[in-house]
C-alpha positions as CSV (number, residue, x, y, z in Angstrom):
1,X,26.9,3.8,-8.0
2,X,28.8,5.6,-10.4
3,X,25.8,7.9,-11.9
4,X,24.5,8.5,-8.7
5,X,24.7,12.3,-8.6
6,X,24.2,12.6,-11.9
7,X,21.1,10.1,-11.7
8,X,19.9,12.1,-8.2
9,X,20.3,15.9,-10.2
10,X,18.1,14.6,-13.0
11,X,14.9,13.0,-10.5
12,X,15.5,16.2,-8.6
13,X,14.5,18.7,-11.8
14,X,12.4,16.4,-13.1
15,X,10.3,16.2,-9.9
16,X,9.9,19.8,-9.2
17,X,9.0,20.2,-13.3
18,X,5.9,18.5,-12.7
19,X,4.6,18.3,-9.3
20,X,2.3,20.7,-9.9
21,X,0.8,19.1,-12.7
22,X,-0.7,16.5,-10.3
23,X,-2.7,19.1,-8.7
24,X,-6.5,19.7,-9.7
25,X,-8.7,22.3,-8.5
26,X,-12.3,21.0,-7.5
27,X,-15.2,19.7,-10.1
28,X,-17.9,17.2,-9.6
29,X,-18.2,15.1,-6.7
30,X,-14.9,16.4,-5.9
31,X,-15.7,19.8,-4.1
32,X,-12.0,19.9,-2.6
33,X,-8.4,20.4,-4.1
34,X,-6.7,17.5,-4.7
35,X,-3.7,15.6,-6.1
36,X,-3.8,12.6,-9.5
37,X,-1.1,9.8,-10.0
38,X,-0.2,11.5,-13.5
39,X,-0.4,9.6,-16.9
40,X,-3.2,7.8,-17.7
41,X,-4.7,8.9,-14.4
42,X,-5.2,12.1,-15.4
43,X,-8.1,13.8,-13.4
44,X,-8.2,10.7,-11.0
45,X,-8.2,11.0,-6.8
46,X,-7.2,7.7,-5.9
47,X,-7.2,6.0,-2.6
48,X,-3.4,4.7,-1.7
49,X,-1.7,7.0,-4.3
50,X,-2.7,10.2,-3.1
51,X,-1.5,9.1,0.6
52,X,1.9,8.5,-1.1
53,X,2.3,11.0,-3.7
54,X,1.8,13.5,-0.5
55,X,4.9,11.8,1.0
56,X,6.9,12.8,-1.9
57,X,5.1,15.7,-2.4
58,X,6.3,17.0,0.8
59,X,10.1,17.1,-0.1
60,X,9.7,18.8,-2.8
61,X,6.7,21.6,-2.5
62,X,6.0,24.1,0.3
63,X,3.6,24.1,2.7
64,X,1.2,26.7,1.2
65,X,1.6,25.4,-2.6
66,X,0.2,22.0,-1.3
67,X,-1.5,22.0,1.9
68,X,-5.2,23.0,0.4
69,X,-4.2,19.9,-2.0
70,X,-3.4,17.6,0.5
71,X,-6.3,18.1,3.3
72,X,-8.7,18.3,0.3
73,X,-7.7,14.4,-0.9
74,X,-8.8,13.4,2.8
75,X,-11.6,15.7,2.8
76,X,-13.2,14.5,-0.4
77,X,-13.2,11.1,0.1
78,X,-14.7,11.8,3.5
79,X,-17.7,13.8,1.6
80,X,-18.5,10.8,-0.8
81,X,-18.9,8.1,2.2
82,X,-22.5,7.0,1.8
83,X,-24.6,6.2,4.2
84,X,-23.7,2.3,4.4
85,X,-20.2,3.4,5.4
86,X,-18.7,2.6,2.0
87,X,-16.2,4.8,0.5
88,X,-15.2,4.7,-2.8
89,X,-12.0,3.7,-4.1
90,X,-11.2,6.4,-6.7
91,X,-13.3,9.3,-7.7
92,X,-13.5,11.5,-10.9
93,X,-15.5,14.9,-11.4
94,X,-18.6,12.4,-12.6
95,X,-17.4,9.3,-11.7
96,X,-17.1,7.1,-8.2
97,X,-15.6,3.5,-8.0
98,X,-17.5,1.4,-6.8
99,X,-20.8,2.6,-7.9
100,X,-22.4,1.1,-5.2
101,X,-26.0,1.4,-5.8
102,X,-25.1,-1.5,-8.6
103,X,-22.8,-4.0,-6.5
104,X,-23.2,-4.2,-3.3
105,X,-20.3,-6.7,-2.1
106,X,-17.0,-4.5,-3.7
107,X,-14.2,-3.7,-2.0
108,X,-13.9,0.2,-0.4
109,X,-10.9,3.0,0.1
110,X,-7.8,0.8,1.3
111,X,-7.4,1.0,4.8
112,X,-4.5,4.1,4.4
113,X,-7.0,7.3,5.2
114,X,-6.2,7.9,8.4
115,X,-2.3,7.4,7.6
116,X,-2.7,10.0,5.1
117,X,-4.8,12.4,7.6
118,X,-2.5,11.8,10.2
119,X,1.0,12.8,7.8
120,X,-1.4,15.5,6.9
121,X,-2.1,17.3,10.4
122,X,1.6,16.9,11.3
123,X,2.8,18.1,8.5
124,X,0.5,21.2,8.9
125,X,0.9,21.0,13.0
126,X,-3.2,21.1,13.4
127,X,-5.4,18.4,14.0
128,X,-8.6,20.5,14.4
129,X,-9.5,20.7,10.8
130,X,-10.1,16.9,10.7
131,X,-12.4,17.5,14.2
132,X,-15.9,17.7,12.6
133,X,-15.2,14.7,9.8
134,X,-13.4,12.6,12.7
135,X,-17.0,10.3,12.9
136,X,-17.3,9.8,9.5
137,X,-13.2,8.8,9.5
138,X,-14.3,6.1,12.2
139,X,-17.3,5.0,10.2
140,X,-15.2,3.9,7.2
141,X,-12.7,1.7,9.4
142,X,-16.4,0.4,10.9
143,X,-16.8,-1.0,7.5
144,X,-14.0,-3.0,7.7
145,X,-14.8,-4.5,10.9
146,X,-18.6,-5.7,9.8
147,X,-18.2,-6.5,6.4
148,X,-14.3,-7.9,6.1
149,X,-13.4,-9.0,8.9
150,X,-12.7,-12.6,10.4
151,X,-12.8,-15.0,13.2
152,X,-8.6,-15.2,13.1
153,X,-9.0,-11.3,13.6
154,X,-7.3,-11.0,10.3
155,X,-9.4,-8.5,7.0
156,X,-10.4,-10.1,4.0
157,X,-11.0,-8.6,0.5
158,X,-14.9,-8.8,-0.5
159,X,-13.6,-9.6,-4.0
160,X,-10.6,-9.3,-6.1
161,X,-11.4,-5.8,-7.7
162,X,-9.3,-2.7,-7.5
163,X,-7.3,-4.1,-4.7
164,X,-4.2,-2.0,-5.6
165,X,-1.6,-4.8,-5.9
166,X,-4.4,-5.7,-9.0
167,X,-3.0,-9.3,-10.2
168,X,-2.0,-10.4,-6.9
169,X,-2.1,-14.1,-6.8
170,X,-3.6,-14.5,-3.8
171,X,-6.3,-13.0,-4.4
172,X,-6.7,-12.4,-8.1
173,X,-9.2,-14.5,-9.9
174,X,-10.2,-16.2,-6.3
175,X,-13.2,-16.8,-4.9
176,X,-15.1,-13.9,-2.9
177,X,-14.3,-12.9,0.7
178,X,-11.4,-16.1,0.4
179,X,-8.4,-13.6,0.8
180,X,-7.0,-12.6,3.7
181,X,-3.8,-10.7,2.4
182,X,-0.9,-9.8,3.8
183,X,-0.9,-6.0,2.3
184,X,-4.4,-5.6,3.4
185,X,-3.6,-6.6,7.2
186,X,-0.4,-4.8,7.2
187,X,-2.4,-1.6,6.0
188,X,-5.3,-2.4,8.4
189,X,-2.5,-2.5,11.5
190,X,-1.2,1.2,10.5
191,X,-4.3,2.4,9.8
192,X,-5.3,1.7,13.4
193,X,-2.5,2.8,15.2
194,X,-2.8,6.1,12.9
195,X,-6.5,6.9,13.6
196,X,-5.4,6.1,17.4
197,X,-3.0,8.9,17.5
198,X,-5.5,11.4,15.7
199,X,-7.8,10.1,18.7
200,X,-5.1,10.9,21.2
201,X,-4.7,14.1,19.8
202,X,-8.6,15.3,19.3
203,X,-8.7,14.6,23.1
204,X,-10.9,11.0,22.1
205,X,-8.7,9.0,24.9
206,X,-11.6,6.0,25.1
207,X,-11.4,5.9,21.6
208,X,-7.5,5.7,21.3
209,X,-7.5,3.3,23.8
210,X,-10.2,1.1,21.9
211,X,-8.1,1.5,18.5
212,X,-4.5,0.6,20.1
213,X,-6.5,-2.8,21.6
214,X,-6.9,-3.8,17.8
215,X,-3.9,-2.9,16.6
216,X,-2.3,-5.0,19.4
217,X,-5.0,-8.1,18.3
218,X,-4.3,-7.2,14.6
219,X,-0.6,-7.7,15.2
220,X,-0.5,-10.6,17.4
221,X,-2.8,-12.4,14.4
222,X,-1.0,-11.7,11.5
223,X,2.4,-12.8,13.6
224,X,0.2,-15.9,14.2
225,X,-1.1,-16.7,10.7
226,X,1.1,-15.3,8.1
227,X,4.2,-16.0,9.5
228,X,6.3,-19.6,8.0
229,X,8.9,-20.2,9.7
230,X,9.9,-23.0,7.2
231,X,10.5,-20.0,4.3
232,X,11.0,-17.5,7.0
233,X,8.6,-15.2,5.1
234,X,5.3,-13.5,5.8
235,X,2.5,-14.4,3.4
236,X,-1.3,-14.1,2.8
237,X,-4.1,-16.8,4.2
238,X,-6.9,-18.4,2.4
239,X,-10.2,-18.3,5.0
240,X,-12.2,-20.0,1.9
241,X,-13.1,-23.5,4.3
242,X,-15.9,-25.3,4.8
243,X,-18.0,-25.1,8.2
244,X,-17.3,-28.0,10.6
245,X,-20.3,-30.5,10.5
246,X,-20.3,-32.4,13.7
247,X,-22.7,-35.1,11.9
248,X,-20.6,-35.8,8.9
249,X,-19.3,-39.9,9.8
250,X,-16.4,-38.9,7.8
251,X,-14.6,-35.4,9.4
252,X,-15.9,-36.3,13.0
253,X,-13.3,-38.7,14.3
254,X,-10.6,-35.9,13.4
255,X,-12.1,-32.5,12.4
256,X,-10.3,-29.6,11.4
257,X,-8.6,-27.4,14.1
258,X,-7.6,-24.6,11.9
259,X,-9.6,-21.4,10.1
260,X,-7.2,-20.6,7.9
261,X,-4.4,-22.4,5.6
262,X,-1.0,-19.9,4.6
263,X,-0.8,-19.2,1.0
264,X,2.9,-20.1,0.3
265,X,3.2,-18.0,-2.6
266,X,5.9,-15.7,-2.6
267,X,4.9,-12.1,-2.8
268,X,6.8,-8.6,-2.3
269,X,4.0,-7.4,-0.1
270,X,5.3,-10.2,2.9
271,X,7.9,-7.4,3.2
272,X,5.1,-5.2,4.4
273,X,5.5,-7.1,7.6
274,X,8.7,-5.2,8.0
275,X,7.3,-1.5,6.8
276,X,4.7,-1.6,9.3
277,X,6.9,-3.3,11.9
278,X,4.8,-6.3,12.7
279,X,7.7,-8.7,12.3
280,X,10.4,-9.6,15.2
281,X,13.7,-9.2,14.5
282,X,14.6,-12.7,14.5
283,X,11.7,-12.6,12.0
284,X,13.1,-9.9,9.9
285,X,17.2,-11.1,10.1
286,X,15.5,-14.1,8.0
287,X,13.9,-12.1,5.8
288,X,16.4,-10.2,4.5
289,X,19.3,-13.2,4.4
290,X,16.7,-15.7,3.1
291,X,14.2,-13.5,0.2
292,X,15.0,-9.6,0.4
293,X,19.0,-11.3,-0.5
294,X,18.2,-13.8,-3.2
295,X,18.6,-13.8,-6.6
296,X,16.0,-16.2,-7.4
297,X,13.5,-15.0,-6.4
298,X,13.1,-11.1,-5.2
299,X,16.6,-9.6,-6.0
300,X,16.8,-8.1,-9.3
301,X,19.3,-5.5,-10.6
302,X,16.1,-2.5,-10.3
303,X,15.4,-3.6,-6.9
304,X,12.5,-6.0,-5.9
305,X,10.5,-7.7,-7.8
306,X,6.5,-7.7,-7.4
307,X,6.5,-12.1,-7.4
308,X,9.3,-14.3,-6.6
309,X,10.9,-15.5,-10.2
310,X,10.2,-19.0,-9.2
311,X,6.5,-18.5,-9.1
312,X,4.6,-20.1,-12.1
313,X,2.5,-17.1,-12.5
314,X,5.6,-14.7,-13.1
315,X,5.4,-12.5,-16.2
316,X,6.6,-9.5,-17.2
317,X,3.7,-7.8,-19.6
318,X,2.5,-4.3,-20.1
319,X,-1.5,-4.6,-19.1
320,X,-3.9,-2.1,-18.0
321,X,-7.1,-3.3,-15.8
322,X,-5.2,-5.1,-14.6
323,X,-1.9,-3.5,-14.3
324,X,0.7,-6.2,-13.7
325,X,2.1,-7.1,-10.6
326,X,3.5,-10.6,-11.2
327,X,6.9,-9.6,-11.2
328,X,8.1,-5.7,-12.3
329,X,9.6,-3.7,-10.7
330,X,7.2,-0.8,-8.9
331,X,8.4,2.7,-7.3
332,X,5.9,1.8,-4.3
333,X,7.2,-1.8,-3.4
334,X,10.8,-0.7,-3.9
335,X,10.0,2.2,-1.4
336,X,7.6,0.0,1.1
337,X,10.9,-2.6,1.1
338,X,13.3,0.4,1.8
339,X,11.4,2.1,4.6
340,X,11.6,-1.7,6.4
341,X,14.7,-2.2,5.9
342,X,15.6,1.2,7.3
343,X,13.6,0.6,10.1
344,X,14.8,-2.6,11.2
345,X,18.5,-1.4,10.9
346,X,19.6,-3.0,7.6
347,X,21.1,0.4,6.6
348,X,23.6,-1.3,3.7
349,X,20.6,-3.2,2.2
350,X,18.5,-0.1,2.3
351,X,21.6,1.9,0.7
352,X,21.8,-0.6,-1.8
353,X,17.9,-0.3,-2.5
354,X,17.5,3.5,-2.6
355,X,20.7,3.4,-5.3
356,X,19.1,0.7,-7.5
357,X,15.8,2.9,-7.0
358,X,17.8,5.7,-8.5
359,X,19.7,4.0,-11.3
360,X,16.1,2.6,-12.6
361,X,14.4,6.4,-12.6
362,X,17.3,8.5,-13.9
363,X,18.0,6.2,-17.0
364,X,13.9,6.5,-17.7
365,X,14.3,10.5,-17.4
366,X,17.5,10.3,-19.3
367,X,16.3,8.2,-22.1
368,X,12.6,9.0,-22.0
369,X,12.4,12.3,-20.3
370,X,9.3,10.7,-17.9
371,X,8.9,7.7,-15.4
372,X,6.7,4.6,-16.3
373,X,4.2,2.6,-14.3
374,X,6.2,-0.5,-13.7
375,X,9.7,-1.7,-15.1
376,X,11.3,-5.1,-16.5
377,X,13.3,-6.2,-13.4
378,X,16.2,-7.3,-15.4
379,X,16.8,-4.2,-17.7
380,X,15.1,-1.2,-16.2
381,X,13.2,-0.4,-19.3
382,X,9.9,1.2,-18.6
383,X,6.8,-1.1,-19.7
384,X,3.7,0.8,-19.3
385,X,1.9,4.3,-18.7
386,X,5.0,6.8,-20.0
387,X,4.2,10.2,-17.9
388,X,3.5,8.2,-14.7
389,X,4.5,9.9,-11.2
390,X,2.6,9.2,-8.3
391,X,4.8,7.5,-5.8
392,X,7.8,6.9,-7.7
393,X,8.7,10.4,-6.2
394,X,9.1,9.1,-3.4
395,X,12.1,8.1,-4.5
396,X,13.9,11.2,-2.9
397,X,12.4,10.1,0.3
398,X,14.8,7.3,-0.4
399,X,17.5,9.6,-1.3
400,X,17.4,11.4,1.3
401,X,16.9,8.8,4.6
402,X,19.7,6.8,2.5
403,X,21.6,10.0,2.3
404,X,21.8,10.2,6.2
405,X,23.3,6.8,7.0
């Protein structure tokens, strides 16, 4: 790419402009430090961003400007787990979502705390700090397992609110606890492989041991569910069936001898199978050649899109509540795609990726002096939230592991 350096100088400034305007100082129910998405978002700790807005953060800020910021996103979530186990899924100063004293069945915190603890102590080289909060850390993965969690030994959603990917298909406008989605489990499987090593490394050894066993189940299910090997693609499964009635004349001669039924709807987030290296690499050569590769559906000139263009339900709209994942271009699916492509070896792919990446971020600095929430695929122009950062700084992660090959 041409602009590449010119492109990479601009992100670079840019980036360490405004980190620190992400950074709030605690108010409310948030009694720690801790880091906002930018934009709209404004005086927000949310769940999955902060995790990976600390990734970025990391190559750009030093260890004492951030690392009050960082611990105090994991502690402050921690604080506001209620006694049900629930954690909310964002909080403000005077505001926590879900207010769960007026809905009980809502989704809680995405299944990324632990992977954002464990970057955390690393990055700090202590663990001890998370020591006294490790129980409540175990309580909200407890959740999970009592309230979402199926005979397949795959997660389900309780409903289709804040799920992160907000317009997902699969689970968007879908019946309650139906969804068993392919982020979600992928999530779920480094979630408990990262809470495992935090185990390991408290001196818990019964309890890493108990958490490596379901990661290990966790894996082996979503290889047995999600996986078509007709597409050659990873995709989320509908649990919504009907209980078995032995007395019904007409289902007894033959009766069903599945619990779930694949959603064949083609989604970025089957990718994730890749980013949290769930799928084999025969699995993953397929992948690549057959969807990351293809023009018609996920291969766009800004990188990947967020639904296959061959999908009815593919739009390209600025929305808010929800934002719209039916087919732009997003910094964090772009990144998740990169990361499992690096990992599996596809380093020209992943080249390719981080320089698209790039391109799509320095012509919004260089036209519009910010990034944007989400982008048209096609042309690169920035469709909603001007001032958004968040994860699309972790675009110089991608610079950088790109950088290397």
């Amino acid at each position: 790419m041409e602009n590449y350096e010119k492109y990479k100088e601009l992100i670079i400034t840019y980036a360490k402009s405004n980190f620190k305007k992400m950074f709030r100082e605690p108010n409310g129910f948030l009694k720690y430090k801790y880091i906002v998405p930018g934009s709209v978002y404004s005086d927000c700790l949310w769940d999955w961003d902060s995790w990976l807005t600390n990734l970025a953060l990391r190559k750009i800020a030093y260890g004492s400007e951030i690392e009050e910021y960082e611990k105090g996103c994991i502690l402050n979530f921690l604080e506001n787990l209620d006694n049900k186990k629930r954690m909310p899924i964002y909080i403000q100063p005077d505001v926590r979502y879900p207010d769960f004293k007026s809905a009980e069945n809502q989704n809680v915190h995405k299944p990324c705390l632990s992977l954002h603890a464990l970057f955390v102590c690393e990055q700090n080289g202590s663990f001890e700090w998370l020591r006294e909060s490790f129980r409540k850390l175990e309580e909200y993965i407890e959740f999970y397992f009592e309230n979402c969690h199926h005979e397949t030994n795959l997660f389900f959603w309780l409903n289709d609110n804040a799920i992160g990917v907000d317009n997902d298909p699969c689970t968007f406008y879908r019946p309650d606890r139906s969804s068993a989605s392919v982020y979600l489990n992928c999530m779920m499987y480094k979630e408990l492989c990262a809470i495992a090593t935090i185990a390991e490394k408290l001196g818990y050894m019964d309890k890493e041991a108990f958490y490596r066993n379901e990661a290990k189940k966790l894996k082996l299910a979503i290889r047995e569910h999600m996986w078509d090997e007709k597409n050659g693609f990873y995709y989320s499964t509908d649990i919504n069936l009907l209980p078995i009635n032995p007395s019904s004349e007409l289902h007894s001669g033959c009766p069903r001898h599945w619990n779930c039924i694949i959603q064949k709807i083609d989604v970025w987030s089957g990718f994730m199978a890749m980013w949290a290296g769930i799928a084999s690499p025969e699995q993953a050569e397929r992948m690549v050649r057959e969807n990351y590769k293809n023009p018609k559906t996920f291969s766009a000139n800004y990188g990947i899109r967020t639904l296959s263009k061959l999908e009815k339900m593919y739009k390209i709209i600025k929305s808010g509540n929800p934002s719209c994942w039916l087919g732009p271009i997003w910094g964090i699916s772009n990144y998740m795609v990169f990361e499992g492509l690096y990992n599996y070896g596809y380093f020209t792919e992943a080249k390719e990726l981080a320089e698209k990446t790039v391109a799509l971020f320095g012509k919004d600095i260089e036209k519009n002096g910010c990034f944007h929430e989400y982008y048209d695929p096609d042309t690169g122009e920035g469709v909603n939230n001007p001032g958004f950062q968040n994860w699309n700084l972790l675009v110089i992660n991608m610079m950088e592991m790109s950088e290397g090959i």
